[in-house]
C-alpha positions, -999 to 999 in steps of 0.1 A, spaced: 70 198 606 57 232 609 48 255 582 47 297 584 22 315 567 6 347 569 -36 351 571 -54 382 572 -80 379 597 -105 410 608 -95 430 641 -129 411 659 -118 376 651 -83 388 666 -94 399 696 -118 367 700 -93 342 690 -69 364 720 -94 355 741 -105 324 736 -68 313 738 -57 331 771 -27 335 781 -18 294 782 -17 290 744 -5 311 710 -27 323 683 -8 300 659 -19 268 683 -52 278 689 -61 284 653 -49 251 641 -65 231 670 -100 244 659 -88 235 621 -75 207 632 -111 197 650 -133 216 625 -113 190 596 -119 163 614 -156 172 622 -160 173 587 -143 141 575 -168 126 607 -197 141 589 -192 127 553 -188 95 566 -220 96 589 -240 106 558 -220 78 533 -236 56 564 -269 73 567 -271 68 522 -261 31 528 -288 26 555 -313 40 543 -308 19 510 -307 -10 533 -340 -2 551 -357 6 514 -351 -30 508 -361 -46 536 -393 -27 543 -403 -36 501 -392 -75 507 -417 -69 544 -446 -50 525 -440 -82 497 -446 -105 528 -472 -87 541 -491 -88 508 -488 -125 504 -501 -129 536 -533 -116 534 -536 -128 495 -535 -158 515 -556 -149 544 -585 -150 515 -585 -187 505 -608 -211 520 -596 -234 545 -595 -268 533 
């Protein structure tokens, strides 16, 4: 279901919006595709950075539990062969 509203938008975003549109679609449609996308955009970038937090966490881990390995290796390197 569709909603009216009034916006007040400057006379250069008018006659950009006109013209991005054409002729094939309405002001009304073309503004709420690009909201449409731009919301959606958004929603896709605060879950890539929730990821990129989560990984990053992950990979803190790992490389400490690696340098931990790595440092009990060459402790060990230093013993005498028996």
């Amino acid at each position: 279901m569709k909603e009216k509203t009034s916006i007040t938008l400057s006379k250069d975003v008018i006659t950009q919006v006109d013209r991005l549109a054409g002729s094939e679609e309405s002001r009304s449609a073309f503004i709420e595709r690009v909201l449409r996308r731009y919301m959606r955009e958004r929603k896709r970038a605060a879950l890539n950075a929730r990821d990129l937090v989560r990984i990053n966490r992950a990979a803190d881990r790992l490389n400490r539990e690696a340098a931990e390995i790595l440092e009990y290796q060459a402790f060990d390197a230093t013993k005498p062969a028996e």
